[in-house]
Residue, then its C-alpha position, 0 to 999 in steps of 0.5 A: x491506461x484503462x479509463x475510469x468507470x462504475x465504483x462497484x468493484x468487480x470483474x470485469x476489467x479484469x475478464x477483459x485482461x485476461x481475453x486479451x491474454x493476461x491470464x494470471x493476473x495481480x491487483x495491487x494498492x498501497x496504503x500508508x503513502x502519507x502517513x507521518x509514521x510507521x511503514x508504506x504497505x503494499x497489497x496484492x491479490x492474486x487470481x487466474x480465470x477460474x476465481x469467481x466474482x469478490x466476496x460480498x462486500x469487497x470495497x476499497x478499503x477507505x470505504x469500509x468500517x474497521x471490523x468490516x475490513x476485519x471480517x473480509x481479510x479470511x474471506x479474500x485470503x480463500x478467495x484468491x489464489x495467492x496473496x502477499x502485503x509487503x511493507x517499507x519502513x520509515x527508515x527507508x523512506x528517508x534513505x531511498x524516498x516515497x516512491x522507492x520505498x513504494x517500488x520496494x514494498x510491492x515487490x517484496x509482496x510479489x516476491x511472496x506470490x506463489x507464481x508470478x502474474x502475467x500483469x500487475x492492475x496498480x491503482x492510480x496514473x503512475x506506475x511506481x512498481x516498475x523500475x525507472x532508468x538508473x539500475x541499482x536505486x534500490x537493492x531489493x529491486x536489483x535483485x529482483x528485475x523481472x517486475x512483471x508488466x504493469x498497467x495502471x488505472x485512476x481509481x482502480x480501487x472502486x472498479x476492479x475487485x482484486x485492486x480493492x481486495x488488495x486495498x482491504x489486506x494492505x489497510x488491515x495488516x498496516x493498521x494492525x502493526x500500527x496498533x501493535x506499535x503503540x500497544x508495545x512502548x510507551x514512547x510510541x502510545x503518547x503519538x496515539x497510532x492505535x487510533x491514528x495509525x500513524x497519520x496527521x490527526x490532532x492527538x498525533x500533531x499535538x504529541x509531536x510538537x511536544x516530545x518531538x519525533x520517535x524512531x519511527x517517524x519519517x525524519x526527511x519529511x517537514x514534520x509539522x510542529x517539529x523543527x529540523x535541521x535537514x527539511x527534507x521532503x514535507x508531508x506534503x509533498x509525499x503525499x503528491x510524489 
């Protein structure tokens, strides 16, 4: 696991991977892990040794203002060499679990890269992509076993720029889908996601408790202020696996 270092993103771990052999690299963060609605998303950026250094003002996405992430997604789409935001919805975060959901959504953004990178830079300590032990956890991933190899790197968001740029493309592309939802159906305006996206704000806590889950909502999680008959995983606890 690379160590943690400067919060300005930039190329330098990604230089030293590609010495060291790696020479088409893919940075890759998640978004929407402990939302209580709406999809995991995942983004990838792909880029070799000839891109040159991030767009000016690449950060990881929770550092930016919402128009400013807005203005960068056309910016890093030209920047990169190929890129790709995949999504796994609530339905099967309650059928398959956070972290298979997780493994699903990165590789369906993979898969839509024009080549496969040599080494993927995935934010964090725990390597999700890669699948575990037992075969067939998740249809997808049987379909697609060559993940390719993984390493991963505690706040890689505010070190390496194409982790960041995934940040801002996955953040971007999940808010919107969100505001799309609520805009689309009554049913889903009253839970307030075009501010919330989908998270535990009060307006969304607030409507849950008094109209219950919508099909959309990840039904085995405890949601709060809505009894169930089977608990299942809390918000909690997807946030920590």
């Amino acid at each position: 696991m690379i160590a943690r270092g400067s919060r300005r993103p930039s190329l330098r771990v990604e230089r030293a991977l590609q010495r060291d052999g790696y020479r088409l690299l893919a940075g890759m963060d998640e978004v929407g892990r402990g939302a209580l609605a709406g999809p995991v998303t995942v983004g990838v950026v792909l880029i070799d040794e000839s891109v040159r250094s991030a767009p000016t003002g690449v950060r990881d996405s929770k550092l930016l203002a919402p128009a400013a992430r807005r203005a960068l997604v056309p910016r890093i789409q030209r920047w990169s060499i190929g890129y790709a935001v995949g999504h796994a919805s609530a339905a099967e975060i309650d059928q398959v679990g956070i972290m298979a959901a997780l493994r699903s959504a990165g590789l369906r953004a993979l898969a839509a890269l024009p080549r496969t990178p040599d080494l993927v830079i995935l934010d964090g300590n725990h390597d999700w992509l890669t699948a575990p032990e037992e075969v067939g956890l998740l249809s997808f991933a049987a379909e697609h076993p060559t993940t390719p190899p993984v390493t991963t790197m505690i706040k890689a968001d505010l070190k390496c720029s194409s982790v960041a740029s995934a940040s801002v493309l996955a953040k971007v592309e999940r808010d919107e889908l969100m505001i799309t939802l609520a805009d689309a159906e009554d049913t889903y305006a009253r839970y307030g996601w075009g501010d919330n996206k989908g998270y535990s704000a009060p307006e969304h806590l607030a409507a849950l408790a008094a109209h219950g889950p919508c099909a959309l909502h990840r039904r085995s999680w405890r949601l709060p202020g809505v009894m169930t008959q089977d608990a299942g995983m809390s918000a909690e606890e997807g946030r920590r696996a």
